[in-house]
N, C-alpha and C positions, 0 to 999 in steps of 0.2 A: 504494500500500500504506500509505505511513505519512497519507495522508487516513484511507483506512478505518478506520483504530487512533484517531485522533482521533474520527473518528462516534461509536466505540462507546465511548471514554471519556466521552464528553461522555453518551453515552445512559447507560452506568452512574450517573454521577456526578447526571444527572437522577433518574433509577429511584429511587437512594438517597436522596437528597433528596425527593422525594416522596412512599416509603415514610417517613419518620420525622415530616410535618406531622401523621397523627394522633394521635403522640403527646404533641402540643405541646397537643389541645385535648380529649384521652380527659379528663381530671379533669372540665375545665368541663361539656365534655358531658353529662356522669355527673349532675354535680352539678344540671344544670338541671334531671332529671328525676325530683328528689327537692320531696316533697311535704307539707303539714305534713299529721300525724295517721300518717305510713307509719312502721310498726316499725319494729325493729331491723334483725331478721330481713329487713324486704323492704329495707330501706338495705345492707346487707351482700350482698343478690344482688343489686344495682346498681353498688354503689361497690365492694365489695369490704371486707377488712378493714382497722379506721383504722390508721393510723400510730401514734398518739397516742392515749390515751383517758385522762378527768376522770371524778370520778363523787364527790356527795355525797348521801346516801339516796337518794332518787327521781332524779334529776336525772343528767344522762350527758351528758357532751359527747365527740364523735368527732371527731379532725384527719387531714384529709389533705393530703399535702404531693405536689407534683411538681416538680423539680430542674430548673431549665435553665440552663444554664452556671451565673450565681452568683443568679438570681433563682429565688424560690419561688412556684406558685401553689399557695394555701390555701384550704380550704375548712371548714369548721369547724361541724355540726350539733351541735344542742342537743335531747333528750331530756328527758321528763317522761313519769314511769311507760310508760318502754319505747317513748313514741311522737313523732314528730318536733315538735318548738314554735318550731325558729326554726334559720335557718341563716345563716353570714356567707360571704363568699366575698372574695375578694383575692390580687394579687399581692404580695409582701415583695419589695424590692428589697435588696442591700446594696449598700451604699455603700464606697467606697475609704475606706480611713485612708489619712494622708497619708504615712505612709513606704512607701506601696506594695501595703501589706498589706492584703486582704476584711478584715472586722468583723463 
């Protein structure tokens, strides 16, 4: 009996764990499939709505951010009259302060 109980934690504790890998790589994903010259409108039913947004006359920039423990992956399109011109993509890491404390 207490084998069986072990099986099926281990099988939840897999399950779980491989339920949540796609959320480690939905932004990247997303973002690979982003095009220069695609609207707003078609970035937004790809990516969703940004986290972040810039915006000087013509020009638009959208940030999206996804959390993992304390590191962020960024991705960050660039806009000119409404249509894509450039995009960056990266991980931010943060760094410990030395009394212990994220920064």
């Amino acid at each position: 009996m207490k084998r069986i109980r072990e099986m099926a934690l281990v099988g939840l504790l897999g399950a779980a764990m491989s339920s949540c890998a796609p959320l480690y790589t939905t932004l990247t994903v997303k973002a690979a499939s982003i095009e220069v010259g695609m609207t707003k409108e078609e970035v937004k039913a790809k990516m969703g709505a940004p986290r972040y947004r810039r915006f000087d006359g013509n020009r638009d920039e959208w940030e999206y951010r996804t959390l993992y423990d304390a590191d962020n992956d960024v991705v960050v399109l660039h806009f000119y009259n409404n249509r894509v011109v450039s995009m960056d993509s990266f991980r931010e890491v943060r760094h410990y302060h030395p009394d212990g404390e994220k920064k």
